[in-house]
TORPA-4810 file (N, C-alpha, C, O; in nm, 3 decimals):
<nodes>
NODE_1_0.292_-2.810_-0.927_0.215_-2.707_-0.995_0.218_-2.579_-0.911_0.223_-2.582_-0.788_X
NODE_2_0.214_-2.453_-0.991_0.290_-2.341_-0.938_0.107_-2.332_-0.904_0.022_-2.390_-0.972_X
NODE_3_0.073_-2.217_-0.744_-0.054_-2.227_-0.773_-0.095_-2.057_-0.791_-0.028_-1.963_-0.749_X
NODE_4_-0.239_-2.050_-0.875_-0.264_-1.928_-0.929_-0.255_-1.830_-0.749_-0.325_-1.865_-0.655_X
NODE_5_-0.142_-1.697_-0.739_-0.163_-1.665_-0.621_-0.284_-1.595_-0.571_-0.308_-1.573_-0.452_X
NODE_6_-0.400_-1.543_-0.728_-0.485_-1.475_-0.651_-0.608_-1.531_-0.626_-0.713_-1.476_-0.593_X
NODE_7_-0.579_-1.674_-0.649_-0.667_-1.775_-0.544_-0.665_-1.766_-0.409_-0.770_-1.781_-0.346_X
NODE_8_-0.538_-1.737_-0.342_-0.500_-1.740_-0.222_-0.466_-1.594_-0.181_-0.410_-1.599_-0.071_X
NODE_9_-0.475_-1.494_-0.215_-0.418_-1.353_-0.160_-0.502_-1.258_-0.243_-0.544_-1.263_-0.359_X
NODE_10_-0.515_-1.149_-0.123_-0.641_-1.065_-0.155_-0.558_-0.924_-0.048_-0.484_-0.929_0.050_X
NODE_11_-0.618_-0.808_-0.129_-0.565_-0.683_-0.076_-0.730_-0.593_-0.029_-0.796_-0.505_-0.082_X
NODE_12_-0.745_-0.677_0.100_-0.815_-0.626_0.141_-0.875_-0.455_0.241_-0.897_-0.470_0.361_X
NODE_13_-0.891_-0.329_0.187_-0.937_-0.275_0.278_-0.972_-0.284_0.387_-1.075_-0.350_0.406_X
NODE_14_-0.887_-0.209_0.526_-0.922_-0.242_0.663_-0.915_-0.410_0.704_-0.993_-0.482_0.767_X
NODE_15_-0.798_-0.433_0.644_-0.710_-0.597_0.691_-0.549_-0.525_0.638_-0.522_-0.483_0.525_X
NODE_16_-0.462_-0.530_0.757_-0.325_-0.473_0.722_-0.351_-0.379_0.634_-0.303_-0.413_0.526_X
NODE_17_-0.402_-0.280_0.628_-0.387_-0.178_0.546_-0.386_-0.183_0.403_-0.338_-0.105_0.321_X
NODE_18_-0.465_-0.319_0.386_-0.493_-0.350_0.235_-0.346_-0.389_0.181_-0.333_-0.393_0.059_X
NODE_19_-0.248_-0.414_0.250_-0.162_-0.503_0.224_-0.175_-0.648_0.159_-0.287_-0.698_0.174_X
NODE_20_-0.098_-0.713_0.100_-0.142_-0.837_0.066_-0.096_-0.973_0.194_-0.003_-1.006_0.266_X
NODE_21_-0.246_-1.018_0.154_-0.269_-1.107_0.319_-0.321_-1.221_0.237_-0.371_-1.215_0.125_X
NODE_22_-0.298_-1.340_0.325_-0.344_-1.427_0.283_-0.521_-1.449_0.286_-0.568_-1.438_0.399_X
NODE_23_-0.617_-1.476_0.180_-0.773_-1.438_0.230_-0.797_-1.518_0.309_-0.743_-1.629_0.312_X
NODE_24_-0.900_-1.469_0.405_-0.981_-1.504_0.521_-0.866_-1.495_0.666_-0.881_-1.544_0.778_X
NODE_25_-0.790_-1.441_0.629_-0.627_-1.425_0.701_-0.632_-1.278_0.795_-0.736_-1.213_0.788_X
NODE_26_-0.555_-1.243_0.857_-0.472_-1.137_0.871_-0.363_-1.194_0.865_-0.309_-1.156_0.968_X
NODE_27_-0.292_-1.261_0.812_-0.138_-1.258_0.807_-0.068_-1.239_0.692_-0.094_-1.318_0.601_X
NODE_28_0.007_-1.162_0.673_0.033_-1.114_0.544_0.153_-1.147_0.456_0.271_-1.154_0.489_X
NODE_29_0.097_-1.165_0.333_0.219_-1.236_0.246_0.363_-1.195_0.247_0.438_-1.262_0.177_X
NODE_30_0.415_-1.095_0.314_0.516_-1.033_0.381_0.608_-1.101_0.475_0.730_-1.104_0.465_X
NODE_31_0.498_-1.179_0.612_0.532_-1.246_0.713_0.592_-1.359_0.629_0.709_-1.398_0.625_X
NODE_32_0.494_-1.398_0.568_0.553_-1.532_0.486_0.691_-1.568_0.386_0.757_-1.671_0.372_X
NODE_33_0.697_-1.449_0.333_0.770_-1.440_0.299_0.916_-1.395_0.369_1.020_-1.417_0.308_X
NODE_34_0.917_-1.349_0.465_1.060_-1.334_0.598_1.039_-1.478_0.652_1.141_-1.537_0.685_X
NODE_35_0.930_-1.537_0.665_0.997_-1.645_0.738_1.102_-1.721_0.683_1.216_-1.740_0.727_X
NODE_36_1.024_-1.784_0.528_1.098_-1.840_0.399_1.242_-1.786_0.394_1.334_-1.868_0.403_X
NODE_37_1.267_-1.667_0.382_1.372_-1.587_0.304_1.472_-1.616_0.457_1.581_-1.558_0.455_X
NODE_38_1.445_-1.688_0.566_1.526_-1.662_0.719_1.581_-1.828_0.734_1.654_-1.886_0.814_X
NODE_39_1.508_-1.866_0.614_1.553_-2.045_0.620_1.421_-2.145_0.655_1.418_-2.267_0.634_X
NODE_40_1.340_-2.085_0.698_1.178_-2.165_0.738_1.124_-2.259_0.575_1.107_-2.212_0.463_X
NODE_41_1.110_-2.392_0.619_1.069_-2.452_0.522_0.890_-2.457_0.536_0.821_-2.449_0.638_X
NODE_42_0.853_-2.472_0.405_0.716_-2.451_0.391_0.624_-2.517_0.530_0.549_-2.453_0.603_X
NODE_43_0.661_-2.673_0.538_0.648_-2.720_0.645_0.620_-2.622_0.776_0.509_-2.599_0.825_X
NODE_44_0.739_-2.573_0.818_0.760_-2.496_0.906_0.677_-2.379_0.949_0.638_-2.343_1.060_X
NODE_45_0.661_-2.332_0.833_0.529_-2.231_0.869_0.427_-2.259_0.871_0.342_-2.177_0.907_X
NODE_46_0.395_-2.384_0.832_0.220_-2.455_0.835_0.213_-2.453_0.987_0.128_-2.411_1.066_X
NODE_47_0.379_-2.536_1.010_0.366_-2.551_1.204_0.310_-2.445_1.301_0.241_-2.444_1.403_X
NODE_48_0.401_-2.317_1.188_0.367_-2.218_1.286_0.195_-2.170_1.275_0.133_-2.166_1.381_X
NODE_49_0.131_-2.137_1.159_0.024_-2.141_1.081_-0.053_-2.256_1.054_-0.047_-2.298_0.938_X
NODE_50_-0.139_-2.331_1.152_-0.159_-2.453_1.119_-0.300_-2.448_1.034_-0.342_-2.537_0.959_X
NODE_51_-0.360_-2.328_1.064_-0.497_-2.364_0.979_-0.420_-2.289_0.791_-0.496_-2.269_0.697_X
NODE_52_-0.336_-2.275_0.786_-0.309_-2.218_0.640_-0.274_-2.321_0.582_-0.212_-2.405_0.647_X
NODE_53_-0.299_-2.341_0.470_-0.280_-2.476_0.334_-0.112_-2.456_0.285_-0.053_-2.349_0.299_X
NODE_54_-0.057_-2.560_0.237_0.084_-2.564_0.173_0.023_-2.490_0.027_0.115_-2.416_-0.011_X
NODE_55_-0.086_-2.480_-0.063_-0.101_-2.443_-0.142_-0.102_-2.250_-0.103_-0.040_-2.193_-0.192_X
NODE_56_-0.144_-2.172_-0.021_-0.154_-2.102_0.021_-0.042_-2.010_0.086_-0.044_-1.887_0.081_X
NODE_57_0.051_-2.084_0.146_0.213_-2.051_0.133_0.243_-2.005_0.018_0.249_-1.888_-0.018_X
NODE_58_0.271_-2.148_-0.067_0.292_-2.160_-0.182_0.273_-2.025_-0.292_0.350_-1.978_-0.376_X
NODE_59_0.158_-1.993_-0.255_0.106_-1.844_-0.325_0.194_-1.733_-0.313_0.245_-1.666_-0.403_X
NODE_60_0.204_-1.722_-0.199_0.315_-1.637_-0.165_0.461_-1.632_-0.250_0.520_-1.530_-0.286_X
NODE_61_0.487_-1.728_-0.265_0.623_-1.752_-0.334_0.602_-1.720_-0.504_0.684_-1.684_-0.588_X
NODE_62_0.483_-1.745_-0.513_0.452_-1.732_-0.684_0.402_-1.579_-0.686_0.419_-1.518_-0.791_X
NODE_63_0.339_-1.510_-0.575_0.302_-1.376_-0.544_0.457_-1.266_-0.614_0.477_-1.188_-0.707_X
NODE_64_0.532_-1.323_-0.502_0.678_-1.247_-0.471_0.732_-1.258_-0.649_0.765_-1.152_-0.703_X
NODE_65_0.740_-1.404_-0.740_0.775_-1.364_-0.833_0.740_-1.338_-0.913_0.814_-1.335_-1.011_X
NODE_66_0.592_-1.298_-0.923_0.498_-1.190_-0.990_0.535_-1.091_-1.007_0.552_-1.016_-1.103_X
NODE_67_0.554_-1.092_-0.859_0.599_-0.900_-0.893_0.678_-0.845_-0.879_0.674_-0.729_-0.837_X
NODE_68_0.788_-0.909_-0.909_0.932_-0.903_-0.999_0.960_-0.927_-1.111_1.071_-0.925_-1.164_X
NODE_69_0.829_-0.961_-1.168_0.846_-1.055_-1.337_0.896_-0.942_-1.417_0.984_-0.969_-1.499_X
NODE_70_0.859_-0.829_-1.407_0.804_-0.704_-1.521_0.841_-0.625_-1.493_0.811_-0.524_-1.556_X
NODE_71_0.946_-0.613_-1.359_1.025_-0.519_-1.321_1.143_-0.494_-1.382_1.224_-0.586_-1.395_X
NODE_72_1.179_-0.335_-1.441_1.192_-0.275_-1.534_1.340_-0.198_-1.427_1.316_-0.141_-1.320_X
NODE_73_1.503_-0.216_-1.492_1.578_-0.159_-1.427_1.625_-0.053_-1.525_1.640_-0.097_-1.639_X
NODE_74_1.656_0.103_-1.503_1.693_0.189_-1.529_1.827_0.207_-1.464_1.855_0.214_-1.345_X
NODE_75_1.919_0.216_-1.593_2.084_0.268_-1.542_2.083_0.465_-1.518_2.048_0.560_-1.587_X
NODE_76_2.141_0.447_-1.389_2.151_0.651_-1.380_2.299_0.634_-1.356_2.366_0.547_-1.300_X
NODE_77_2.329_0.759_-1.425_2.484_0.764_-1.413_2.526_0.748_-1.517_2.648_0.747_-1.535_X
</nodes>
């Protein structure tokens, strides 16, 4: 089950610059996502992140294709 990401991620004011972070976090769905995208299995970043949930990763990944769902390409030229 894909999980809802804004259970798990919040764009908090004065946390990373209101970047999206995981809540109760400073680490930001960004990090998580370079680790993933470098070959790091979910596992792997819990190791590195041990108090963060596999559901909470997980967010991240459903985050990232959120917000690409509705993204709109324009041909120039």
């Amino acid at each position: 089950m894909i999980p809802n990401w804004q259970t798990y991620i919040a764009f908090t004011p004065g946390v990373l610059g209101g970047k999206a972070a995981i809540k109760g976090t400073r680490i930001g769905v960004d990090i998580v996502l370079e680790k993933m995208a470098a070959g790091e299995t979910v596992e792997q970043v819990l190791e590195s992140y041990p108090h963060l949930s596999r559901e909470a990763v997980l967010a991240c990944l459903a985050f990232a294709a959120n917000s690409v769902r509705n993204e709109l390409i324009y041909a120039v030229g």
